[in-house]
Every structure is written in C-alpha cells, then in structure tokens.
N, C-alpha and C positions, 0 to 999 in steps of 0.2 A: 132808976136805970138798972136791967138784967146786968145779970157778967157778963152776956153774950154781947151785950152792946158797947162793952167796955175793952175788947178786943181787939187789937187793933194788929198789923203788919209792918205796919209802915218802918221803915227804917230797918226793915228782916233783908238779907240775901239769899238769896236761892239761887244753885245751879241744876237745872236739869239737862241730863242727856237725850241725845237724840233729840232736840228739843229745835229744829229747822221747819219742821211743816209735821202735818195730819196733827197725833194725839198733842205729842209735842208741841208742837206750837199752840196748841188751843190752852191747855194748861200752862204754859208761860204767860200767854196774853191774861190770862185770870188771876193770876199770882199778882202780874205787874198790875193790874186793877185792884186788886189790894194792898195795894202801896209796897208791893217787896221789887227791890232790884233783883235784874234776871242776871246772870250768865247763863249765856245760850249756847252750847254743847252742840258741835256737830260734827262729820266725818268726812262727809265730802259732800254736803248740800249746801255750798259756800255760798251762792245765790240767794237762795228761799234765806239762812239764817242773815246774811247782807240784809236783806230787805224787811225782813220779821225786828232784825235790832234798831232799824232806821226808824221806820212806824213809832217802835217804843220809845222813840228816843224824843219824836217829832212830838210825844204825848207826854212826857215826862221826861227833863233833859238829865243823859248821864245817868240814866236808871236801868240800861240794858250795856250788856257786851257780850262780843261773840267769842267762843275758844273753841279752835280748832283740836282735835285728838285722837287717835288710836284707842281706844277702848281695852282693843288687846294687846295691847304694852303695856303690862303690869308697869313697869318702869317707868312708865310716864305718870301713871295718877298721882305720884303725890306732887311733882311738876306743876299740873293741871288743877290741883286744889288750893298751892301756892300760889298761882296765877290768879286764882277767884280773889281769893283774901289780899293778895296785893291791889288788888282793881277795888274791893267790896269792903275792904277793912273787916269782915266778919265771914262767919259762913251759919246761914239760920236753917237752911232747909237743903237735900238733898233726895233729890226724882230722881232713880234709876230708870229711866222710860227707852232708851238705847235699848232696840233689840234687833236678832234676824228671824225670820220666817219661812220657811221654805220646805214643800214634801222631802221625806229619805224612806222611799220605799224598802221594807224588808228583800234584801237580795241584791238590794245595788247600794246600800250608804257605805260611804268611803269613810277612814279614818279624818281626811281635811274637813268633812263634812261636821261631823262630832266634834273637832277641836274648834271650829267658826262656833258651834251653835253655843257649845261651852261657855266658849269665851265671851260672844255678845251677851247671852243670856243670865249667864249662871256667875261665871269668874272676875268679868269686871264690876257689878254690880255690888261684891264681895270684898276686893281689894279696893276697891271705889270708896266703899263705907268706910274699909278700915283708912286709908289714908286721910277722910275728913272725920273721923271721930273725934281726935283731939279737939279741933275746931266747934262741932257739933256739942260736945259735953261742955266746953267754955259756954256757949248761947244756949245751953238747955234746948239744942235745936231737934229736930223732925229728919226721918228717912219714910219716903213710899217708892215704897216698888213695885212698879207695873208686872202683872201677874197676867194670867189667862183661864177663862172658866177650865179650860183643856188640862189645868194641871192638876184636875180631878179627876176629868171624865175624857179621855183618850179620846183624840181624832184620828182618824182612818189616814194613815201611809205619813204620818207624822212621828214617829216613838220618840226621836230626838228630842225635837222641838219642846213635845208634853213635857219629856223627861227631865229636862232644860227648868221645865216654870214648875214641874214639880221640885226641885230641888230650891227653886224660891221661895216657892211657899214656905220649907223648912228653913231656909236662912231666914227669911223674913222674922221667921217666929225667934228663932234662935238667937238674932243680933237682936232684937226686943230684950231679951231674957239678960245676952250679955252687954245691953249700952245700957241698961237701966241703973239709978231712975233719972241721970242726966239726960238721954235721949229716947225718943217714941220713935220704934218702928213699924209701920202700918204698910198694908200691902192693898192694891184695888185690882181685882180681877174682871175686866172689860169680857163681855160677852162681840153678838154682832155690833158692832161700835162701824166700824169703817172696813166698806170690804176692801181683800185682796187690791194690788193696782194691776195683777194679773192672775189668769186662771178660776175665774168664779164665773160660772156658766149662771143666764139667768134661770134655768131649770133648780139649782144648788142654792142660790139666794133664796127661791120661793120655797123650797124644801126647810131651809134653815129659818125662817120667819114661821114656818107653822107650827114650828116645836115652840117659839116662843110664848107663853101666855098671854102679852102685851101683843103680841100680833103685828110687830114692828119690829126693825132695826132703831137703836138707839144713836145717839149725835155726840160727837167727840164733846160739847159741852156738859153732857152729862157725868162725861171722867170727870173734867173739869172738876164741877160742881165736888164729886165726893174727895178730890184732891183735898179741894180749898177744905170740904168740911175737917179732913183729917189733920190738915193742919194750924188752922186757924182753932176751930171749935170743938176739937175732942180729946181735953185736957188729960183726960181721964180714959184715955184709948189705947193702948201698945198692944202688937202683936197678934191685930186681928187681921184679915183678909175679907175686904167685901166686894160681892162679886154685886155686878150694874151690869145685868144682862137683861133686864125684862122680865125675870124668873125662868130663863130658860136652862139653868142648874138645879133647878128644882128636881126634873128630869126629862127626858128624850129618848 
C-alpha cells in the first residue's frame, strides 16, 4: 500500500467560510466525503446553509453544523472558533473562502467600499487564522485561502477587489512562514470557476473563455478537487498558491 492510500480524514474538522452555496458549498460537500466534519460558516444564506447541513447530516449523522457570523467583527472570531471546538472537539482544517466581489471604478470608490472589501477579503481571513491557530498547531492542522487569478494580473475597474487578494497572496505565504511547521498554509487561485450572479454580459463570457487555453470555463468541483489535494495529500506543501484556471494566468 502507497502513503497516499494510507491517508485518511476521517475523524478531521473543518470549518469553512462562506461555505452556504456556489464554491463554498461544493468544497464542504468534498471534505465531508472524506470523512471530515464540516462547520458550515455563513452570513446571511441561513436557508442554502439549513439545507446544505441537512443533506450532510441525512449522509453522515452529526458530521455537519451551521454557525452563523460577521466576519467583520474581529471580535467575534475567536467566539466562532470556540463554537467549532465545542460542537467538533478539534479544529483540523480551516477555508477562508468568505469573500465580497464587486466593481470600484476609479472616481467613485467610497471609503465604506474599501473597508467591506478589506474586511471580507483581506482582514477576516487574518484574524480568522490567528484566533484558530492555537487549535490548528494542536492537530498539526491545514489553512487554504481562496485567492483569485486577479491578484496577479489586474481586472479592469476592480483595484480594490485585486488589491484585496493581492494582499492574500502575501498573508497566505507569510502565515506559512509564521504557523510552521505545526501548520500548512496553502492558497488556490480559481480563475472562470462560476460566473458573476450578476453583470456578465454573454459577449464578456465568450471574451473571457477565449483567452483560456482549455477553451472552457472550469466547475466549482475542480476547487474542490485541489482543496482536498492540498489538504489531504500535499504533506510536503506550505505556502504555495495554485491557480485552476485552465492556464488562463499563463497570459491574456
């Protein structure tokens, strides 16, 4: 038998945010497929996360729970990561995947605008690590943070936004540097994964697929997939970023 087959989940915790519907929920569903209990992280998608923790429950009983949060209420996270560990008795894995998205054209971004994207983006995902590290350095556990090819390569009337997941990339690498070598921090940079639920003309879609090399949009199970790889199977990983865009980073 490989190590890889010797690998197992089962009995991990994981809380991810934002984790109600789209990437979110498709990388919950894949964790709890490998036998980790989920805490399911949401804000106000009380519905989708209701019915996403039923499912999992209906398939493995007592293996999912939902917690409600503010993200940006520093003051809440370490609340919220008590909460995990009292329900989870552990904490194995922690998805920063909580974000917000939204144009700030140069000429009209407001200051509320910058401290939202901040916050969702950049600041919770920050004090989120730091308040389950302790926990995380106990289970020798795992952080990935959802990134975005754009925190490379600048999207047109977005600068916050990039600015936002640029700043992740560098935390990402940097809580690597400083959780190690009790904790692996690894970051996955989604390209066209799932468009916009508003504002993407299909003129913009067929534009944005023909820069891809793969000649496709890709499928939230593909996050998936490099989630599980990062945590499950890449013993020997911190502090990388890999983008799952089709090779559309390559360039455009």
């Amino acid at each position: 038998m490989s190590k890889a087959d010797t690998r197992t989940l089962d009995g991990k915790c994981a809380l991810i945010t934002g984790a109600a519907k789209r990437i979110g929920a498709v990388i919950t569903e894949r964790l709890h497929e490998a036998g980790v209990s989920v805490a399911i992280h949401y804000r106000s998608s009380a519905a989708d996360a209701k019915e996403l923790c039923s499912r999992l429950n209906d398939a493995r009983p007592d293996s999912a729970k939902i917690f409600a949060a503010d993200l940006n209420d520093t003051a809440g996270l370490d609340s919220l990561v008590e909460s995990v560990i009292a329900w989870g008795g552990r904490l194995d894995i922690l998805i920063n995947n909580a974000a917000s998205f939204y144009p700030t054209p140069i000429g009209s971004i407001s200051e509320s605008q910058w401290d939202d994207l901040i916050g969702s983006n950049l600041k919770a995902p920050l004090f989120l690590s730091q308040s389950a590290w302790p926990h995380l350095k106990s289970s020798g556990g795992v952080i990935i943070n959802m990134l975005d090819i754009h925190s490379r390569r600048p999207l047109r009337d977005h600068a916050v936004y990039a600015s936002t997941k640029a700043g992740l990339s560098m935390l990402t690498r940097s809580l690597a540097k400083d959780m190690a070598p009790e904790v692996r921090v690894n970051g996955v940079a989604p390209g066209a994964i799932l468009w916009p639920e508003e504002g993407m003309t299909e003129s913009i879609k067929k534009s944005i697929v023909s820069q891809i090399p793969l000649r496709r949009p890709g499928h939230p199970d593909d996050i998936a997939d490099c989630v599980l790889y990062l945590v499950r199977d890449a013993a020997y990983v911190t502090g990388e970023i890999i983008a799952v865009d089709g090779g559309r980073s390559i360039g455009w």
